[in-house]
C-alpha positions as CSV (number, residue, x, y, z in Angstrom):
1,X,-98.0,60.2,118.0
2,X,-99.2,57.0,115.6
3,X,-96.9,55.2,114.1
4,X,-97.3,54.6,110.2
5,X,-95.8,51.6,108.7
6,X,-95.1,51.6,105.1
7,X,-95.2,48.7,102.4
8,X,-93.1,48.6,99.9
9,X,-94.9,48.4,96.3
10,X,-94.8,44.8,95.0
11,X,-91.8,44.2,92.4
12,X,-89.5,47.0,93.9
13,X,-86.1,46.1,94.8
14,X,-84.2,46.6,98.4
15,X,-81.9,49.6,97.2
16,X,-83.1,50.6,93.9
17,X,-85.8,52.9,92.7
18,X,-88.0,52.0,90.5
19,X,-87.1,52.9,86.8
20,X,-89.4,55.2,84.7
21,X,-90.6,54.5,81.5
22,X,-88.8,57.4,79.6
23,X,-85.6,55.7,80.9
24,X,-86.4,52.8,79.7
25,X,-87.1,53.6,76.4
26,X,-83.9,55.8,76.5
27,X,-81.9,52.7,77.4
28,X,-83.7,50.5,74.4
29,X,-83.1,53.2,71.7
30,X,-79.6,53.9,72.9
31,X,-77.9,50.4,70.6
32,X,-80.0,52.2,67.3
33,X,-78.7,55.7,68.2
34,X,-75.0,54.6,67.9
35,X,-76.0,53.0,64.8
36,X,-77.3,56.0,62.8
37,X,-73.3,57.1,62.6
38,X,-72.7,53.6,60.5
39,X,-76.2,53.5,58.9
40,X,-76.1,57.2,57.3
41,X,-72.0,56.4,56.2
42,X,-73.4,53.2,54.5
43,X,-76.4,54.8,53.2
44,X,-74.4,57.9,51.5
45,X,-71.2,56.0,49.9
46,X,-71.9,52.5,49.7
47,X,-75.8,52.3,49.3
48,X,-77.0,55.8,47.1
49,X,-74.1,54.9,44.5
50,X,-75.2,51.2,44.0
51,X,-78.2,53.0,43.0
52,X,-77.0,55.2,40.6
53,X,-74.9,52.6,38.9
54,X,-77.8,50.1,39.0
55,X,-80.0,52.7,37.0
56,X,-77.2,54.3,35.3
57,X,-76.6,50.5,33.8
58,X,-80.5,50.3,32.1
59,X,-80.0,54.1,30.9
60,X,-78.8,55.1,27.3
61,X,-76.5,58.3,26.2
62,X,-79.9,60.3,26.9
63,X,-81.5,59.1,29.9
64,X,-84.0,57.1,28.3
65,X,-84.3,53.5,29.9
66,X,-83.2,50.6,27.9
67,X,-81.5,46.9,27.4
68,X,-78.8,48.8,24.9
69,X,-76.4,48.3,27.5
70,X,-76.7,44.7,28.2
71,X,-77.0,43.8,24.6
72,X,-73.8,45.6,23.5
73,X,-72.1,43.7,26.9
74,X,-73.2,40.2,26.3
75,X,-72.4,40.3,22.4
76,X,-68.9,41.7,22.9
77,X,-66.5,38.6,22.3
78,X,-64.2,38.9,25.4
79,X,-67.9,38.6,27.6
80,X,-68.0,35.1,28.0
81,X,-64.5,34.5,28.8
82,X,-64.6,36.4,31.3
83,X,-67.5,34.9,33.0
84,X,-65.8,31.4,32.1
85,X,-62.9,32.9,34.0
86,X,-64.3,34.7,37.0
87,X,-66.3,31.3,37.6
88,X,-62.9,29.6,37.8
89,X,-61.6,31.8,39.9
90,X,-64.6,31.4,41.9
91,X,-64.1,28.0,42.2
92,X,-60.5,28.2,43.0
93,X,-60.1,30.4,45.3
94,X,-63.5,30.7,48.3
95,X,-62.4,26.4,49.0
96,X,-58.9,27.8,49.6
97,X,-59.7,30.7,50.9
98,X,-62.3,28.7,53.6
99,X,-59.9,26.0,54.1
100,X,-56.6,28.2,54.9
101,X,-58.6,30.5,57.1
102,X,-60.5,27.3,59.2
103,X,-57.0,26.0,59.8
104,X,-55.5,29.5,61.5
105,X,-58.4,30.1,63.3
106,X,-58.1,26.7,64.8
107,X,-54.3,27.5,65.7
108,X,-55.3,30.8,67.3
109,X,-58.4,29.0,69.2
110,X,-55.8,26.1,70.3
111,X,-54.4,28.9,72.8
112,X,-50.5,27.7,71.4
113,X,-47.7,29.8,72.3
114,X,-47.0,32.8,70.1
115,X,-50.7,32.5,69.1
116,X,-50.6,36.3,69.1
117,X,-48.0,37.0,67.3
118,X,-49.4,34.5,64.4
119,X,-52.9,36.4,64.6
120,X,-51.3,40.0,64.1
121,X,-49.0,38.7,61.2
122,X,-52.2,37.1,59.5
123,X,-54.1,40.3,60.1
124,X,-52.2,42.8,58.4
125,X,-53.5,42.1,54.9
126,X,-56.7,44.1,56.6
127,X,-55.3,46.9,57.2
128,X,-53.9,47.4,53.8
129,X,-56.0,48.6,51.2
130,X,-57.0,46.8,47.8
131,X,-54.6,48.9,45.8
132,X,-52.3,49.2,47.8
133,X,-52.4,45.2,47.7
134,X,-52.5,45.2,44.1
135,X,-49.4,47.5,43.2
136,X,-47.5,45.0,45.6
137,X,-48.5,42.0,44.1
138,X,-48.1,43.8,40.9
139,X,-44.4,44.6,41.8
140,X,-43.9,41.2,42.5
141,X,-45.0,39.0,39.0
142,X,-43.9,41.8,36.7
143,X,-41.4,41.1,34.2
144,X,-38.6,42.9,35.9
145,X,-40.2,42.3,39.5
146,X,-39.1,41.0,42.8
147,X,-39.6,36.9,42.0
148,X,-37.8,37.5,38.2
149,X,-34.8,39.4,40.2
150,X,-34.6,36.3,42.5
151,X,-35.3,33.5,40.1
152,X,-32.7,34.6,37.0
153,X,-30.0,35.3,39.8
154,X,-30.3,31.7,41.0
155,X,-30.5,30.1,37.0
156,X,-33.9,28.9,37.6
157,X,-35.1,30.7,35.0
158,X,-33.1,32.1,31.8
159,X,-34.6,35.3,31.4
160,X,-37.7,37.4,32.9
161,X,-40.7,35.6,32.8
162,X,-43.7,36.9,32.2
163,X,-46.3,35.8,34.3
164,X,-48.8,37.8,33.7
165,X,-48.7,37.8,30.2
166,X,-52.1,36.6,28.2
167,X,-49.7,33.9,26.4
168,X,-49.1,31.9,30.0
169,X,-52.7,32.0,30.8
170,X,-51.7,29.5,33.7
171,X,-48.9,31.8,35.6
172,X,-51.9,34.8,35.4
173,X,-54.3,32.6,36.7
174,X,-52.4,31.5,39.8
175,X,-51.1,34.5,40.0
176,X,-54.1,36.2,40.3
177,X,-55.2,33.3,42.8
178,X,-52.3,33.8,45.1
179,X,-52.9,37.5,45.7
180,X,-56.8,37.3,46.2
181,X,-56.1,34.4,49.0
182,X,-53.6,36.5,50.3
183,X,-55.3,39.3,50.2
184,X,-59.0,38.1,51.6
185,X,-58.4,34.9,53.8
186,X,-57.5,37.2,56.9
187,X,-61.4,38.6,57.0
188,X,-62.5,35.0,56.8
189,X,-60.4,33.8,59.3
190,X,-61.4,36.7,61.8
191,X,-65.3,35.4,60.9
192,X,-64.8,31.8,61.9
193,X,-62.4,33.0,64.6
194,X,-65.3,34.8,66.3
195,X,-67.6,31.8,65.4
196,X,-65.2,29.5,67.1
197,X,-65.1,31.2,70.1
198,X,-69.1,31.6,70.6
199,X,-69.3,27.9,71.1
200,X,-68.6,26.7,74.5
201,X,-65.4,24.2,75.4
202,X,-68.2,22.1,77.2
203,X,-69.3,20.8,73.4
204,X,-65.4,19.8,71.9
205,X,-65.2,18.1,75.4
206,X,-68.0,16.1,75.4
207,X,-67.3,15.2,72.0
208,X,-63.7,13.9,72.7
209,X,-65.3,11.8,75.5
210,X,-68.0,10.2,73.5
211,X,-65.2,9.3,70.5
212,X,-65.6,11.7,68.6
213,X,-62.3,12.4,65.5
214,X,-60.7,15.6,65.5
215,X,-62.7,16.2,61.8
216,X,-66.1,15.0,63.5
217,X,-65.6,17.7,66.4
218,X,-64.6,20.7,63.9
């Protein structure tokens, strides 16, 4: 009997068989299969009714397309306040918001004890929904609301104030201020958390060693 010796193909591995192409295209289109789920959610409640509003918005009473809309919008007289206002807001509350969030993230990423604990406390506002946020907060600055009940008890105020009243234009606008921070920091604190920990220790390190301030390494 001849003895036959056989060579292994070049590029095969000791121990493992050599994949086919259908698997392999399997494996690649797995990540985009688990995505339709998402994608067809997004598509059918989030994307199709920005759609309909967007041409719903240059549509008249009978479906003929026009500027009506936007005319009759920008000449009403409580337009531009509002844009006056909502830019305000704008610029009130994304610097706090960023600056609040960079600074718990930070704690969390420090590793200090009780980190945890300080991370679920800060993540509750997500899981509480945007009226559900709003009633709360609405509860709260109302005439007879929570901070009236606490602040006319102690004297510090005489009577029920109204804070969100359109003649203490002030109160509303911190007000609403304070519940929009509250209420969105946590999402951008989760962002830069996960930022935060993407960049290796290896880079604060060698920053500390070459002198670097704690506001030049952040």
């Amino acid at each position: 009997m001849s003895s036959q010796v056989v060579v292994p193909k070049a590029g095969a591995r000791k121990g493992r068989l050599p994949s086919s192409p259908t698997g392999a295209r399997q494996r690649a289109a797995t990540p985009y299969l688990l995505l339709v789920p998402t994608a067809l959610f997004l598509a059918v409640f989030f994307a199709w009714p920005m759609v309909q509003a967007l041409l719903l918005a240059f549509q008249d009473g009978g479906g003929a397309f026009t500027l009506g809309n936007f005319q009759r919008m920008t000449a009403d007289y409580a337009f531009w306040p509002a844009v006056r206002n909502t830019m305000l807001l704008l610029v009130a509350i994304v610097p706090a918001q960023v600056v609040l969030a960079l600074v718990m993230a930070l704690l969390i990423q420090a590793g200090l004890r009780g980190s945890g604990f300080f991370l679920y406390v800060w993540a509750i506002p997500l899981a509480i929904s945007d009226l559900a946020a709003g009633i709360v907060w609405l509860s709260i600055f109302t005439d007879n609301g929570y901070l009236n009940s606490i602040l006319v008890p102690l004297g510090l105020a005489q009577g029920p104030f109204a804070f969100l009243s359109y003649e203490h234009p002030l109160s509303a606008f911190f007000a609403v201020v304070l519940a929009e921070a509250w209420r969105a920091t946590s999402i951008v604190m989760v962002i830069l958390l996960a930022g935060l920990q993407g960049i290796p220790k290896e880079y604060g390190e060698a920053a500390e060693v070459f002198g670097a301030t704690f506001l030049q390494r952040i």
